[in-house]
KOLGUZA-453460 format. One line per 5 residues: number of its first residue (from 1); for each residue x, y, z of C-alpha. Coordinates in nm, 3 decimals, padded with zeros to 5 digits, always signed. Each point is the difference from the previous one (the first is absolute). Layout:
# residues N
NUM> X,Y,Z | ... .
This chain:
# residues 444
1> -01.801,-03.132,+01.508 | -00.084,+00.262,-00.246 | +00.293,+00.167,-00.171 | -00.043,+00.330,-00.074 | +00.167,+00.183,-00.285 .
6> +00.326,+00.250,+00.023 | -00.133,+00.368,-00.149 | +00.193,+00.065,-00.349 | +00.141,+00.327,+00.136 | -00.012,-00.038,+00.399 .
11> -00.095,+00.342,+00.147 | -00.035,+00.199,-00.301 | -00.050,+00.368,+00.189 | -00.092,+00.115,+00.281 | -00.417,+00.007,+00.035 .
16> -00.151,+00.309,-00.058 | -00.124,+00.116,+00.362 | +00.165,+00.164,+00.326 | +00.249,-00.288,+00.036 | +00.210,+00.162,-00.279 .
21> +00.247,+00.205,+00.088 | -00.108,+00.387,-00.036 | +00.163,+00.104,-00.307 | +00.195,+00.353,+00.030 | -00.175,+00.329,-00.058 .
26> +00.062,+00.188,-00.366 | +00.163,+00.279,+00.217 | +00.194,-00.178,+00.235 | +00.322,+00.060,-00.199 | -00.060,+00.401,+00.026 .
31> -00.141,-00.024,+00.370 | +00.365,-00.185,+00.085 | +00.232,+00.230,-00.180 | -00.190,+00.248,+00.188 | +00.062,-00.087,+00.335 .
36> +00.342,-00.128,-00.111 | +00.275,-00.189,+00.249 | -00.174,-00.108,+00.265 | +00.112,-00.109,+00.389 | -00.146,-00.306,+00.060 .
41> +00.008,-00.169,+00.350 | -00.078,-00.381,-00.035 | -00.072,-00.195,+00.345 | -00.076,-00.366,+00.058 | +00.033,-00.244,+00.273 .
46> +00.352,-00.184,-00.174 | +00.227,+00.134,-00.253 | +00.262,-00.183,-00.146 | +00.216,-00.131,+00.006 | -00.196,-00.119,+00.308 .
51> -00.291,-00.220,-00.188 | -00.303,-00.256,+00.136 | -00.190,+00.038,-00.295 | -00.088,+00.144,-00.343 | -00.099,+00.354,+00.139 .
56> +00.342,+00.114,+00.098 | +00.122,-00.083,-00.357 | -00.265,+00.188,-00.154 | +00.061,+00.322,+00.198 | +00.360,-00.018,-00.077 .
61> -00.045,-00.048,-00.367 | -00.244,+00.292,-00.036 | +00.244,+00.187,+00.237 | +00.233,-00.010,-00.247 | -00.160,+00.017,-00.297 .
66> -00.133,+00.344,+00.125 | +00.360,+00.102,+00.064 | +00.118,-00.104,-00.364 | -00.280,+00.225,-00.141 | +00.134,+00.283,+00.213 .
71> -00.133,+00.031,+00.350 | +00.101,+00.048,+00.332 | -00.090,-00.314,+00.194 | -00.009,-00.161,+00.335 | -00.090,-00.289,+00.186 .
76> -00.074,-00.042,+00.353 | -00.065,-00.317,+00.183 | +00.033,-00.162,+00.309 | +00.278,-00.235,+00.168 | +00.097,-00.172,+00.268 .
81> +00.227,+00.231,+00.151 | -00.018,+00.413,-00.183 | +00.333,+00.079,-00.255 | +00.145,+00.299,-00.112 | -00.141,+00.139,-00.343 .
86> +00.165,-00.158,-00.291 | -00.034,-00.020,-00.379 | -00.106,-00.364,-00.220 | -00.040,+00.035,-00.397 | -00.026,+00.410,+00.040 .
91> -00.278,-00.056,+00.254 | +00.075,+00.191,+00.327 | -00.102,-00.265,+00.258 | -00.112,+00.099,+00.365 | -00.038,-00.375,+00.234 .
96> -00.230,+00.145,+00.338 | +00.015,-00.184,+00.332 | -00.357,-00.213,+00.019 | -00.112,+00.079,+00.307 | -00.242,-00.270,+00.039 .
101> +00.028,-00.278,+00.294 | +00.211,-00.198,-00.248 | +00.211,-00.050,-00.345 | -00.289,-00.135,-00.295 | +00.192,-00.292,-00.071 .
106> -00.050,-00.122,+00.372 | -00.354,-00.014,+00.019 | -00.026,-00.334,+00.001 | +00.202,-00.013,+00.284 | -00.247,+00.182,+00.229 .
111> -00.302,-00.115,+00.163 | -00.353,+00.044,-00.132 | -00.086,+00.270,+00.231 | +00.330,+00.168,-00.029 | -00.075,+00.025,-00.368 .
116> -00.315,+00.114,+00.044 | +00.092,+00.252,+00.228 | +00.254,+00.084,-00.213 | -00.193,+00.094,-00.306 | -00.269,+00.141,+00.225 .
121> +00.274,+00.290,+00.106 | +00.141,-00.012,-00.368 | -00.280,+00.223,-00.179 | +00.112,+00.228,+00.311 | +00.351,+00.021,-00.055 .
126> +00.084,+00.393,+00.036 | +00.373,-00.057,+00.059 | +00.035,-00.159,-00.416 | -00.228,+00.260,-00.094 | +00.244,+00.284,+00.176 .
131> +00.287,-00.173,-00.150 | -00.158,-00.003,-00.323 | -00.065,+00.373,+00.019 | +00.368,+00.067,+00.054 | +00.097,-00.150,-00.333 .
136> -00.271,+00.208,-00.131 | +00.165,+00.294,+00.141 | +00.336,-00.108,-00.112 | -00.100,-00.116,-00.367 | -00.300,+00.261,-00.067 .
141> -00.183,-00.190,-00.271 | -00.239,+00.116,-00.265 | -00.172,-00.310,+00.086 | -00.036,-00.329,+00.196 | -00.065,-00.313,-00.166 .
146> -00.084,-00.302,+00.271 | -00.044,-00.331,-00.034 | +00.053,-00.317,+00.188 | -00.050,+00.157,+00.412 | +00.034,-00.375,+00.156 .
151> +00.099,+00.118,+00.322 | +00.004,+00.356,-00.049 | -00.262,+00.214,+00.123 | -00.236,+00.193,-00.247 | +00.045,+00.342,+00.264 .
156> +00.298,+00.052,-00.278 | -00.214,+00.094,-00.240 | -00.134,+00.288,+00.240 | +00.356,+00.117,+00.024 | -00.036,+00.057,-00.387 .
161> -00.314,+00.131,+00.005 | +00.065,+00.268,+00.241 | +00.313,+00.154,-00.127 | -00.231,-00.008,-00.374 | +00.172,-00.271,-00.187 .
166> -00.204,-00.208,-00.221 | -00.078,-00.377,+00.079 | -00.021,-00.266,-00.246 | -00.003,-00.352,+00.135 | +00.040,-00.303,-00.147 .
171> -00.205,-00.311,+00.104 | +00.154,-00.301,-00.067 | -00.091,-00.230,+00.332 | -00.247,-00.016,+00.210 | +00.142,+00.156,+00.345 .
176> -00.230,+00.305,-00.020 | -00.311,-00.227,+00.074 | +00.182,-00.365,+00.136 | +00.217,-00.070,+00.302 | +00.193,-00.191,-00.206 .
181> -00.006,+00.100,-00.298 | -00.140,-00.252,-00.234 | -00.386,-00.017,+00.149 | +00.096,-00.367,+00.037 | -00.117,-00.179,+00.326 .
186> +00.016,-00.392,+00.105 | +00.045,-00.159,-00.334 | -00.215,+00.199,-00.194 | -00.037,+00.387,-00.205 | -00.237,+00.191,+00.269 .
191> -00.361,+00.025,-00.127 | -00.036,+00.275,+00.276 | +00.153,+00.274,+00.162 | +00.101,-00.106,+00.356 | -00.062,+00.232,+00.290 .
196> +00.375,-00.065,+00.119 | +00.071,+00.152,-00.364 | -00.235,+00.282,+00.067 | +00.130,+00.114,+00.330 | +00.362,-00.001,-00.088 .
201> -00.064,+00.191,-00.297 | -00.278,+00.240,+00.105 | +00.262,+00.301,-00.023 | +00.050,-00.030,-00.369 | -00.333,+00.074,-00.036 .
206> +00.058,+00.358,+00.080 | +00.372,+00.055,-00.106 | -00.055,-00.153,-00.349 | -00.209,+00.310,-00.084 | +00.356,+00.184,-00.035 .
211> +00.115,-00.162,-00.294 | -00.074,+00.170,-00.312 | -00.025,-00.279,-00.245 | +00.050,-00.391,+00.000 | +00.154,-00.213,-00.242 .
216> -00.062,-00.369,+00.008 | +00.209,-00.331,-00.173 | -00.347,-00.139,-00.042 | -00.362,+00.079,-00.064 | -00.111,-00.249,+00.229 .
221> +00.167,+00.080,+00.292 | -00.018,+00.392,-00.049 | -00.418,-00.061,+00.008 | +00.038,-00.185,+00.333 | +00.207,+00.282,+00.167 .
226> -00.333,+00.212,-00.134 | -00.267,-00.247,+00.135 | +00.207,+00.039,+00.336 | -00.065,+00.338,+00.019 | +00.353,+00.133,-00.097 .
231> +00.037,+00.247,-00.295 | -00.347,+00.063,-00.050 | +00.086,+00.394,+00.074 | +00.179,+00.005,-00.353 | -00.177,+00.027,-00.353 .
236> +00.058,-00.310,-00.215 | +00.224,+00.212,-00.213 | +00.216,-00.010,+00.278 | +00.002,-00.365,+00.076 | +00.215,-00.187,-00.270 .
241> +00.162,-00.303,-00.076 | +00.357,-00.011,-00.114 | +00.160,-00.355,-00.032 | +00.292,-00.078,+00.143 | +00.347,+00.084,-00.170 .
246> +00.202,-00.369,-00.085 | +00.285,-00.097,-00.113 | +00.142,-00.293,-00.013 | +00.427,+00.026,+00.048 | +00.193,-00.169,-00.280 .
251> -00.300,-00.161,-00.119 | +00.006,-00.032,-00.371 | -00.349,-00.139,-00.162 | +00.163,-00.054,-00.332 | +00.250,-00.228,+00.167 .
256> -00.212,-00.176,+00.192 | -00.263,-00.088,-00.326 | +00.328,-00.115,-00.183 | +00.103,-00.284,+00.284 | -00.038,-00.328,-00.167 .
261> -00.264,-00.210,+00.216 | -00.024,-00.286,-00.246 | -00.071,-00.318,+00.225 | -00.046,+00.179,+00.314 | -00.345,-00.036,+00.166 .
266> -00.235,+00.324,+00.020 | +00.105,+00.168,+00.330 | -00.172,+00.194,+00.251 | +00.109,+00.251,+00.259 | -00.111,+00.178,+00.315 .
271> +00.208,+00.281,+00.119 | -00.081,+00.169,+00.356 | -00.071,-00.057,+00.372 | -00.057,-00.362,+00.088 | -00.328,+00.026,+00.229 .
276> -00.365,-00.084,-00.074 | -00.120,+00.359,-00.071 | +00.185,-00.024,-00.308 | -00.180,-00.315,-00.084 | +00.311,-00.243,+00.004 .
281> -00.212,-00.297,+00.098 | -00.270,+00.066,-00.241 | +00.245,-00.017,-00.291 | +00.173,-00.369,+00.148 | -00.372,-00.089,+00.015 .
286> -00.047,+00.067,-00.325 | +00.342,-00.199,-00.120 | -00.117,-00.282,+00.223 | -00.325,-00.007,-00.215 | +00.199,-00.018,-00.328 .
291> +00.251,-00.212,+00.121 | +00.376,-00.099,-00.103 | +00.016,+00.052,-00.401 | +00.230,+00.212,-00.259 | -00.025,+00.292,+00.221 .
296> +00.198,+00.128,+00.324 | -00.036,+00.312,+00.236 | +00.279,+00.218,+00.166 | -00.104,+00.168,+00.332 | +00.213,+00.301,+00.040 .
301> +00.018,+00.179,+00.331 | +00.029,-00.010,+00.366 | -00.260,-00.083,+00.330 | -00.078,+00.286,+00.276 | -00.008,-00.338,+00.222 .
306> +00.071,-00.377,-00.033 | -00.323,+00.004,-00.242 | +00.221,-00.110,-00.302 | +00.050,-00.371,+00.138 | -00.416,-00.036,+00.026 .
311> +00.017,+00.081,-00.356 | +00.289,-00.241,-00.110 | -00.181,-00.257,+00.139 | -00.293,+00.048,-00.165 | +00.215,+00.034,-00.334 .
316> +00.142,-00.314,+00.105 | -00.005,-00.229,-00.324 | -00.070,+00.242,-00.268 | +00.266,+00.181,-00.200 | -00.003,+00.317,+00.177 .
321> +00.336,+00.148,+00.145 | +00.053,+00.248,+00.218 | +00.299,+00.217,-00.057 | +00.004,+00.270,+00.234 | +00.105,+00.382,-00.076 .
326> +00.064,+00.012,-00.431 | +00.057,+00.332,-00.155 | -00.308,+00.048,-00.226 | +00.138,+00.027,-00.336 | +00.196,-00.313,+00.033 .
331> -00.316,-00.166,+00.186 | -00.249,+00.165,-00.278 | +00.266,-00.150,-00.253 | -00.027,-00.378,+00.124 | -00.371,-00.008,-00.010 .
336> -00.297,+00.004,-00.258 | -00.255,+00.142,+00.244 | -00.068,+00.163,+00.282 | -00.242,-00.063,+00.252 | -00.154,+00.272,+00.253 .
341> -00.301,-00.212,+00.182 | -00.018,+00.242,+00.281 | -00.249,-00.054,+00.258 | -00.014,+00.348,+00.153 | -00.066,+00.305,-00.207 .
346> +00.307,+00.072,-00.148 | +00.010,+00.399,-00.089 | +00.224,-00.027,-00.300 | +00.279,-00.311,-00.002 | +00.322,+00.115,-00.133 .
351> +00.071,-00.314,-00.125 | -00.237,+00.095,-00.272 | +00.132,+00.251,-00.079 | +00.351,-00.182,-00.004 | -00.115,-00.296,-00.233 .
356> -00.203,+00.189,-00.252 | +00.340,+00.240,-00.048 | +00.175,-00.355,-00.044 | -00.243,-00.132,-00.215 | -00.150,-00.243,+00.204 .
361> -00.367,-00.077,+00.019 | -00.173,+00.023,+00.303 | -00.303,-00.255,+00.179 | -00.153,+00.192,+00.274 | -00.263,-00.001,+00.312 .
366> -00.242,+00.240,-00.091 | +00.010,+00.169,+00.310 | +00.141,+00.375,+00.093 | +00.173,+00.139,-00.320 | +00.115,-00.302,-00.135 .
371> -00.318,+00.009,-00.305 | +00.065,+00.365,-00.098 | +00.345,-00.098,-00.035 | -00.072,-00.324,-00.213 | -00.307,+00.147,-00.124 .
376> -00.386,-00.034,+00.186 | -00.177,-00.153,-00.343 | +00.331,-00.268,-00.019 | -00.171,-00.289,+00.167 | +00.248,-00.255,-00.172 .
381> +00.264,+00.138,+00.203 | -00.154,+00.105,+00.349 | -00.177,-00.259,+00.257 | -00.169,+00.019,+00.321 | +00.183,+00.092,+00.297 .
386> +00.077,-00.329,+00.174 | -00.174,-00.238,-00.250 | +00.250,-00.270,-00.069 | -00.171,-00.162,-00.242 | -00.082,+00.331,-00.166 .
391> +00.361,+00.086,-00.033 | +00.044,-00.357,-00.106 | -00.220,+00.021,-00.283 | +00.239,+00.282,-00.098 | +00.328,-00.170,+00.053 .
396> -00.138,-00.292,-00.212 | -00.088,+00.273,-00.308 | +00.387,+00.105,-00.020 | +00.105,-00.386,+00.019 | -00.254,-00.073,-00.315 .
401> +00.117,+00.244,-00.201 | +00.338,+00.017,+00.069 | +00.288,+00.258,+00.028 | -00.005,+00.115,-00.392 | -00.359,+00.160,+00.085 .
406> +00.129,+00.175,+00.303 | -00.017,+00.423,-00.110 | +00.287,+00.163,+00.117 | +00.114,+00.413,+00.134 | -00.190,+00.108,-00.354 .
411> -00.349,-00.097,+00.126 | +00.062,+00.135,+00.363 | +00.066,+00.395,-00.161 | -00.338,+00.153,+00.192 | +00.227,-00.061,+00.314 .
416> +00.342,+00.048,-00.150 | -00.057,+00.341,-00.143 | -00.198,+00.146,+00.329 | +00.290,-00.197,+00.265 | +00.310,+00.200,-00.172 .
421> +00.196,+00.232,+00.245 | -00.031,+00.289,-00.253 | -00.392,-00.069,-00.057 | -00.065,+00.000,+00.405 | +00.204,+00.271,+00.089 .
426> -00.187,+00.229,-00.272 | -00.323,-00.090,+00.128 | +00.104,+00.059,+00.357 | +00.122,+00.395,-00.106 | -00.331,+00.040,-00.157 .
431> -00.152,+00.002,+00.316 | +00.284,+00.138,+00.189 | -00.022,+00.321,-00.213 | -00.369,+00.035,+00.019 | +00.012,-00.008,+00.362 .
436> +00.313,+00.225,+00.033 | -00.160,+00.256,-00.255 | -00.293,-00.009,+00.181 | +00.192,+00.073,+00.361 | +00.190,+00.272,-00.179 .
441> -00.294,+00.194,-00.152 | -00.195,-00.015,+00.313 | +00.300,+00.155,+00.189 | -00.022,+00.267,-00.253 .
C-alpha cells in the first residue's frame, strides 16, 4: 500500500472559485443602516428545542444572533399538535398544526403507498399554507427567511409573496427535489432523478419562482437544486452560499490541545446517525483492512432502526466502541480525529464544523460538501465515497506519522472565521437589506 503524505498546512484557504463563500459588498454596511431594524419571520419544519438534525440548530442560532444585533425575529414551524405563541432566546415562536395525513416522525410507521400518497397531497397542502398566512398577518415581517420545509408545503411561500414580503430561502437538504430528502435510494446516492421524485415534487417547480433569493450551506448541493430546474428565475447574484453558523457549547480547543495523551493510542471518532448512507460500514471496512494495532475508534450516536447491531458485528474484534449519544466537546475532546465517510451527499456536516472549532482534524468522503469544507485540492485528507481501502490508505497516513503531526483549530481558520454566529448573521442582513430596500423603493 502506498502511503501518501499529510499536507504541511491541511486546507490552507478556501479555492479561489464559486465554492467560496460570496464575500460582503463595500456598501453593505450603509445599505443596512439604511433599512435599519428589521422584522424578520424565520420558518422551518422543527425548531428547538424540538431537534432531528443539524438544521433546526442552525436556524435557532442565526435566530438569535439576528436578535442580539437588534431585530425583531420569529420562527414558525410545525408540530404535532398547534401551541399558543410563545417566546425562546427573544425569538417569538409560532408551532402550526401539520395538517398532513400524519406527524414526520411517524413515517416510518406508514405504509409505502400511504407515504406516497402522503407526500403526493403534501406539495398541495393549502390548510399549512393558510395557517402560515395567519402568522404572517399576526407578525407582519419585513421579510421571510425559509429553510428546511420537510413536511411543509412550499404554497407558504405564496402566502408571502402575495401580501409583498420578500423570500429568501435557505437550502440545506434535499426535500425540494427528493421524497426523502437525501436523493438516496436502495443502498446507494441516486445517479438519477426518479419519476416518483418528479411527480411528488412537480409543484415546486412553479411555486419556487416566488422566492426572491436562495442561500445554500454548500456549493454542491445549491448547483443541483439549479440543474433540477429550481432557482434558475434568479440572477447568480442572488444565489449565495453562506455556511452554516457553529458552535460548539463549553468546548474549549485550548483545553482540549493541553490533555496529556502520552501512551494512549491515536484515536478515531465518528459522530452521527448510525445507517449506511452515512457510510458506517465503509469506515469498519476500512478498520478491518488495517486491523487491531495502537489505534481505537469511538462510534458516537444512535440507529433510526436495529441497524447498529449489523454494524457491531462487523466491528466485532477490532478496537472500535460504540458509545451512544456524547456531547461533542467532551466526544471531540477524547479523540484525535474525526471521521465523516459519508456515502450519500452530505450538504454541509456539522460535525465539521464542530471539530475544526475544537481543533480536531477532519478525514472525509469526498462527496456533497464535505471537500469544500476540508478543502477540494486536499487529497491527503478526502477519499472516495465508499472506498474502504481508499479511506484506509488514509487512516494508515495518521497512524505513520503520529499524533505530534496532527494540525489543530489554527489550520482549520478558512472555516472557523466564515462558521461564527456574528460572521453568518452579517452575511445573512446583507441580503436581507438588499431585498427589503429593493421592496421598499419599488413601493415608492
Amino acid at each position: 500500500m502506498i502511503t501518501p503524505s499529510l499536507p504541511q498546512s491541511y486546507a490552507r484557504a478556501l479555492p479561489e472559485t464559486a465554492a467560496a463563500p460570496r464575500e460582503r459588498p463595500p456598501n453593505a454596511a450603509a445599505l443596512r443602516a439604511t433599512t435599519g431594524p428589521l422584522r424578520i419571520l424565520h420558518l422551518s419544519a422543527l425548531y428547538p428545542p424540538y431537534i432531528v438534525g443539524g438544521a433546526e440548530r442552525s436556524v435557532e442560532h442565526l435566530a438569535e444572533e439576528l436578535v442580539a444585533a437588534g431585530h425583531t425575529v420569529a420562527a414558525a414551524c410545525i408540530a404535532r399538535e398547534p401551541e399558543p405563541k410563545t417566546v425562546r432566546g427573544g425569538v417569538t415562536v409560532y408551532r402550526m398544526a401539520h395538517h398532513n395525513d400524519f406527524w414526520l416522525e411517524d413515517w416510518p410507521k406508514a405504509s409505502r403507498f400511504g407515504r406516497a400518497w402522503a407526500k403526493l397531497k403534501q406539495q398541495w397542502n393549502f390548510a399549512i399554507a393558510a395557517e402560515f398566512g395567519r402568522v404572517l398577518d399576526d407578525f407582519k415581517p419585513d421579510l421571510v427567511n425559509t429553510h428546511s420545509l420537510l413536511d411543509v408545503s412550499t404554497l407558504v411561500w405564496r402566502e408571502a409573496a402575495k401580501r409583498g414580503i420578500p423570500i429568501v430561502h435557505t437550502v440545506c437538504e434535499y426535500d425540494l427535489i427528493c421524497g426523502n430528502a437525501a436523493m438516496f435510494k436502495d443502498g446507494k446516492p441516486c445517479e438519477r432523478w426518479h419519476l416518483g421524485c418528479k411527480v411528488v415534487n412537480a409543484g415546486k417547480q412553479i411555486t419556487n419562482r416566488s422566492v426572491d433569493a436562495v442561500v445554500s450551506v454548500g456549493t454542491e448541493i445549491l448547483k443541483t437544486h439549479v440543474d433540477h430546474g429550481l432557482f434558475t428565475h434568479l440572477a447568480l447574484e442572488r444565489r449565495r452560499v453562506i455556511f452554516y453558523s457553529c458552535t460548539v457549547p463549553e468546548g474549549d480547543p485550548e483545553a482540549r490541545r493541553r490533555i496529556d495523551r502520552t501512551g494512549k493510542p491515536i484515536t478515531f471518532g465518528y459522530l452521527g446517525r448510525i445507517n449506511t448512507e452515512k457510510g458506517v460500514g465503509t469506515m469498519i471496512d476500512a478498520f478491518r483492512r488495517i486491523g487491531p494495532g495502537d489505534w481505537r475508534c469511538l462510534v458516537a450516536g444512535h440507529a433510526m432502526d436495529d441497524s447498529i447491531e449489523r454494524f457491531k458485528a462487523q466491528a466485532e474484534g477490532l478496537p472500535i466502541e460504540f458509545v451512544g449519544w456524547a456531547k461533542p466537546a467532551d466526544f471531540l475532546s477524547d479523540i484525535d480525529v474525526l471521521i465523516v465517510p459519508s456515502f450519500w451527499a452530505e450538504p454541509s456536516p456539522r460535525t465539521i464544523y464542530e471539530a475544526y472549532t475544537m481543533g480536531v482534524p477532519v478525514i472525509g468522503a469526498a462527496s456533497g460538501g464535505i471537500p469544500e469544507l476540508i478543502g477540494e485540492d486536499n487529497a491527503d485528507w478526502l477519499f472516495t465515497p465508499g472506498d474502504d481501502a481508499d479511506l484506509a490508505a488514509r487512516l494508515t497516513t495518521v497512524l505513520a506519522r503520529g499524533r505530534g503531526d496532527l494540525p489543530d483549530e489554527r489550520s482549520f481558520q478558512h472555516v472557523i472565521r466564515e462558521s461564527t454566529s456574528e460572521r453568518v448573521a452579517e452575511k445573512y442582513l446583507d441580503l436581507y437589506a438588499e431585498l427589503v430596500a429593493e421592496r421598499r423603493a419599488a413601493r415608492s
